[in-house]
N, C-alpha and C positions, 0 to 999 in steps of 0.2 A: 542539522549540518549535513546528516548523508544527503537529503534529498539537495543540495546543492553541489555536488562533488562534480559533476561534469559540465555546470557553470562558472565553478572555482577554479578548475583546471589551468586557465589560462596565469592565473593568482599565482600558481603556486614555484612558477621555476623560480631559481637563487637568485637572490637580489631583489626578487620582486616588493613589494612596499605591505609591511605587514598590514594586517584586517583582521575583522573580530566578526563573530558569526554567534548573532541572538537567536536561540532556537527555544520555540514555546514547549516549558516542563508542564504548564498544570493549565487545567481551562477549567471554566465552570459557570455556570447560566449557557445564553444563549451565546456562543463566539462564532466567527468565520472562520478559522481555522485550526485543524486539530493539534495535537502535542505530534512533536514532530517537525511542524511546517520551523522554517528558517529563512533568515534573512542575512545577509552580509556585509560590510560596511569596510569599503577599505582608509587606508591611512588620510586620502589623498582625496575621501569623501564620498567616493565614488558606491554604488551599492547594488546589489545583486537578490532579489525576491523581495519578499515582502510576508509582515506578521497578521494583520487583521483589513486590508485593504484601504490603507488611509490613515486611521484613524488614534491610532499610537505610532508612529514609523518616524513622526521626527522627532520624542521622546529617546525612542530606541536606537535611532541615527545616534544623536547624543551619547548616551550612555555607551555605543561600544565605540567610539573616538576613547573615550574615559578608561574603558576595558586595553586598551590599544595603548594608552602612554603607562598604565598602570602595569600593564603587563598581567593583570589579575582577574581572575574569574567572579563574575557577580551577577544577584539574580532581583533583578524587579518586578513587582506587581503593577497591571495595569486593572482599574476596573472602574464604572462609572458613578462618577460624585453627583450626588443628589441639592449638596451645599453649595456648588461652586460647576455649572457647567459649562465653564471655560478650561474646567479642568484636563490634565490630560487623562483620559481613556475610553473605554467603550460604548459608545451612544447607542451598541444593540442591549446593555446591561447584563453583559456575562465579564466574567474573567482572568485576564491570562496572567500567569507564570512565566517571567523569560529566563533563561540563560544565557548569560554573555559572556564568550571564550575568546581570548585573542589568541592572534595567530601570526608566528612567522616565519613564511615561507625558505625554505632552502634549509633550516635550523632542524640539524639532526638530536639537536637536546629537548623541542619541544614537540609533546607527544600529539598535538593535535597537527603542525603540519605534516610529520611522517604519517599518522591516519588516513591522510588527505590523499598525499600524495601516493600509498598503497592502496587506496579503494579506486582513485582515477587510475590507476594501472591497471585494476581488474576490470574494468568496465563494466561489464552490466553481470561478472558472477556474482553468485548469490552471496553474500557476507550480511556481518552486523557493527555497528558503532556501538563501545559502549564509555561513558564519560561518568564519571563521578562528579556530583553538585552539590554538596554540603564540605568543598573545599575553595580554596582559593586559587591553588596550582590546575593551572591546565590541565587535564588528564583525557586518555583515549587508547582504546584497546580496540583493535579489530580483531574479529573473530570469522574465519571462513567456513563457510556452511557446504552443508549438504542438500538436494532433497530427494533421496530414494523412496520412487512410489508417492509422494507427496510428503512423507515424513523430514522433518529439519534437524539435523545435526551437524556437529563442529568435522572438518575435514583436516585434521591434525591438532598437536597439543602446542604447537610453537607461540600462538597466543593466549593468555590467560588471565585470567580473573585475579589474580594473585598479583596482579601488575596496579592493582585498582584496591583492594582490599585487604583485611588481615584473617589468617586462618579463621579465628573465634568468629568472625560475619560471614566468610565465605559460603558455609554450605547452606545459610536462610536465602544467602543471597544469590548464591547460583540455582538453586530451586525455582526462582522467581526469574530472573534472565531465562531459563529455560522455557517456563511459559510463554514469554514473550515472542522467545523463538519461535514457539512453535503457531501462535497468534500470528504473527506476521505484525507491521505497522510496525508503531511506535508507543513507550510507557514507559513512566518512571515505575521503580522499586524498592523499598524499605524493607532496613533489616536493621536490625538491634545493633550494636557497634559489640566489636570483638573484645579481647582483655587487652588488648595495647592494638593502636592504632597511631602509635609514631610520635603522638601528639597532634595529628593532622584535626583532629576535631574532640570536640570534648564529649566524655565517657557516659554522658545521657540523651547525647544528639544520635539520631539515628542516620544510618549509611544510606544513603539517594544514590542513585544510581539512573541515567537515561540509557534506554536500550533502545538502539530503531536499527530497521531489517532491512535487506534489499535483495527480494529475491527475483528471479527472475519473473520478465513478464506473465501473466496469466493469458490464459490463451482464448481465440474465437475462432471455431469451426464452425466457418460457410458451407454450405451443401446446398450446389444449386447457379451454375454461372449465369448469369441476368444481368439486368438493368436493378433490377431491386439487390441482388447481392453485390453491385459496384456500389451503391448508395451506400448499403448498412457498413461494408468495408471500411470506405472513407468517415463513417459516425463512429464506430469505437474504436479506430485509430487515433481517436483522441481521447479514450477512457484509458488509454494506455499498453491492448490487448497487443498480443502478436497474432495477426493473424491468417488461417488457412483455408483457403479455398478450394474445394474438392468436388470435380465430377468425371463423371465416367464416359462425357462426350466432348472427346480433344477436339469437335470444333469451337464449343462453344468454352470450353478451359483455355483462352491462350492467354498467359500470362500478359501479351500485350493490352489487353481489353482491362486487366485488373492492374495497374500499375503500383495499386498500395497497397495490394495486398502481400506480406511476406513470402510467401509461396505459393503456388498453384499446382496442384495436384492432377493428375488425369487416372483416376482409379476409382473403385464402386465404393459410394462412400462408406458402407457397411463394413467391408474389407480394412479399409483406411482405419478408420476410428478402432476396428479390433486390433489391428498391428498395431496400433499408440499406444493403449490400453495394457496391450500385450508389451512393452516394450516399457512403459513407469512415464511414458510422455502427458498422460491426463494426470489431473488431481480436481481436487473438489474445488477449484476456482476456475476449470474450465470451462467455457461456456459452448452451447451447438445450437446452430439455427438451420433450421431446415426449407429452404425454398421451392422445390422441386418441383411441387405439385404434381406431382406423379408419383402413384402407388408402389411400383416395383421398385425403387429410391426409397422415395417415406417409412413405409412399413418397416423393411429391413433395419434401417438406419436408425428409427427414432426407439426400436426395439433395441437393440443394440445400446443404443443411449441413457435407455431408459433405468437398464441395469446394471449404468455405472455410476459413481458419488460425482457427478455432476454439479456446478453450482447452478446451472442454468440448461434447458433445453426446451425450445420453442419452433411449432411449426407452423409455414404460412399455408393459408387456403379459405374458404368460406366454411360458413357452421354446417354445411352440408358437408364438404369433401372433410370439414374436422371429425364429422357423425362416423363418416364411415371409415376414417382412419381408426378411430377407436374401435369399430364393431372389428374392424382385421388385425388391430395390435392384441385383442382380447382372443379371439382365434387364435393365438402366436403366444397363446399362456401369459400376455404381461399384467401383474398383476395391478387391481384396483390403486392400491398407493403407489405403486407406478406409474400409474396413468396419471392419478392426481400432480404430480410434479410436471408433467406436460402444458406448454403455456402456449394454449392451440386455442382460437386463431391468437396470430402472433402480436403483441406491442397491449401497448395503452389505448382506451378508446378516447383515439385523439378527432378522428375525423377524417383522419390521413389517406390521401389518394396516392398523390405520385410516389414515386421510390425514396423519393428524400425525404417526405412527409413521414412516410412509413418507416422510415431508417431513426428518425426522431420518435416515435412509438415507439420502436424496439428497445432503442437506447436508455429512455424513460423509465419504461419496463426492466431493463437489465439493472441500473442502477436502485429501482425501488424493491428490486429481489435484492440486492447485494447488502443493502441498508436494513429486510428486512422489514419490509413495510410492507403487511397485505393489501392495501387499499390504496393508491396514491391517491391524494385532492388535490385542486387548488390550496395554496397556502392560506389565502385568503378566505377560505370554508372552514378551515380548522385554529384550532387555540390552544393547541401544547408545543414543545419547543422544536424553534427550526432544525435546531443541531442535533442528532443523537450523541448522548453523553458517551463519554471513553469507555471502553472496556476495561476492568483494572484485572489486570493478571491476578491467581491465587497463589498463595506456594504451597503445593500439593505435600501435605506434609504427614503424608503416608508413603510418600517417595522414601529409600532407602537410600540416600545420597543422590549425588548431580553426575551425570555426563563429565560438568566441569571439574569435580573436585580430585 
């Protein structure tokens, strides 16, 4: 559901014509898309994303029209029939988990449209959704976040968990939302049910709960204004980055040559990156790519970079000018495992000449770090699964209570 909140927007003023929003709780085998992803259906038919690209959607269409006159939350399994392949689901043979919440807009009684309509009012600050799914009442709590220095926490106590849960569950179950929190994305959570629980489920059903995040963008630090740092701009402007372009030659920084990029900077990059650093602006999802090709840039910067929790940092040049960036970062004290998190020369070996080719290497590369993948292949060379499986949160349960409790 988060991730559709500023294509719902339009849904949501009074009067508008209720809708119901299937968002996938569980996946398993190989699926297209993770827990998390959402779809929307309004009264009138009409519908906004989409759960696996095709291949369940007018099952699901169905089912929240159903969610919509019921007024009641419900949860379907899609996944692929071996007996009957006309059946509805998965033809990649993985499967999903939905949930299906209706919704209606302007209704100060129902907790999923005020959700709705308080996270489109914060636009892109960072909060969380969280919905209980082992009921049938709609339910939805927002929670506003933190992130000092990259750390996630709640920015007051006015929403809580206690809107969702009963004491005797709350503190398995804030334990578990907290991981999440601090995870980023999206996951369901299980906790034992409390001593009284309203009646709302019975006393051996365990408490479900979806948590999903929305923090702010993750960022991408250009170093280097060019033809190739306009390409690579415009490529993870569509991974979702904000991103910032920095050099220390206001001819060639003029914001008009970069039109996508978020800001343009005219300062040494060195300088730049230490004043962020210095100020809680990085965290370990930000990413640096170095273009400069020039030492008195490179060195300093990638030094600098090197000795921060980085999720990514990559510099461009041939295996010669890589050779000697290393012999001058290692004169500069940076140490071997240092070095090794360096992804010099920069991208995938794709082939890649021009700047877009090259900006398609980077990107590659950026995402087969981010997934985690030391080796990209062809898909077509390899036989284990497309998708990497979820992460499932723990509840750290040496924790002495929650943030939340």
């Amino acid at each position: 559901m988060l991730t559709l909140v500023d294509q719902l927007a339009a849904w949501l003023g009074p009067g508008g014509a209720p809708f119901a929003v299937a968002t996938v709780v569980g996946a398993s085998g190989s699926v297209p898309r993770p827990v998390g992803t959402a779809m929307a259906v309004r009264a009138d038919g009409a519908v906004i994303g989409s759960l696996s690209g095709g291949c369940v959607e007018a099952a699901v269409h169905a089912a929240a029209l159903d969610a919509i006159a019921a007024r009641e939350c419900h949860r379907e399994t899609f996944g692929w029939s071996d007996d009957d392949a006309f059946a509805v689901g998965l033809t990649c043979g993985g499967s999903l988990e939905v949930h299906v919440q209706p919704v209606r807009p302007g209704d100060d009684g129902d907790p999923g449209a005020v959700a709705l309509a308080e996270l489109a009012a914060g636009e892109d600050a960072p909060a969380a959704l969280v919905r209980r799914l082992d009921v049938a009442r709609p339910t939805a709590v927002v929670l506003e976040l933190s992130e000092p220095g990259g750390d996630i926490g709640p920015r007051g106590s006015d929403n809580s968990l206690r809107g969702l849960v009963d004491e005797g569950a709350l503190p398995a179950v804030a334990a578990q939302v907290d991981a999440v929190l601090r995870a980023g994305g999206a996951a369901t959570v299980h906790a034992a049910p409390g001593v009284d629980d309203g009646g709302c489920t019975p006393d051996d059903e365990p408490v479900t709960l979806l948590v999903e995040t929305r923090l702010a963008p993750p960022r991408f630090v250009v170093v280097g204004a060019g033809d190739f740092a306009g390409a690579l701009i415009r490529a993870v402007r569509l991974l979702g980055y904000r991103v910032t372009l920095v050099d220390a030659r206001e001819v060639f920084a003029d914001p008009r040559r970069f039109p996508q990029a978020d800001e343009v900077v005219v300062d040494w990059p060195d300088r730049y990156l230490a004043a962020e650093a210095e100020a809680g602006r990085l965290d370990a999802r930000t990413a640096v790519a170095v273009l400069t090709h020039d030492a008195k840039f490179d060195v300093p910067t990638l030094r600098l970079a090197l000795g921060l929790p980085l999720a990514y940092v990559g510099a461009m040049g041939s295996r010669r000018s890589h050779a000697q960036r290393l012999e001058a970062l290692r004169a500069e004290g940076v140490t071997p495992e240092a070095l090794a998190r360096l992804r010099s020369p920069i991208g995938l070996d794709l082939g890649a000449v021009t700047p877009e080719e090259v900006a398609v290497s980077v990107v590659a590369e950026l995402v087969a770090v981010r997934h985690g993948r030391a080796a990209a292949l062809p898909l077509s060379r390899t036989d284990g699964p497309l998708h990497a499986a979820p992460a499932v949160p723990r509840d750290d349960h040496s924790k002495e209570g929650s943030r939340w409790t």
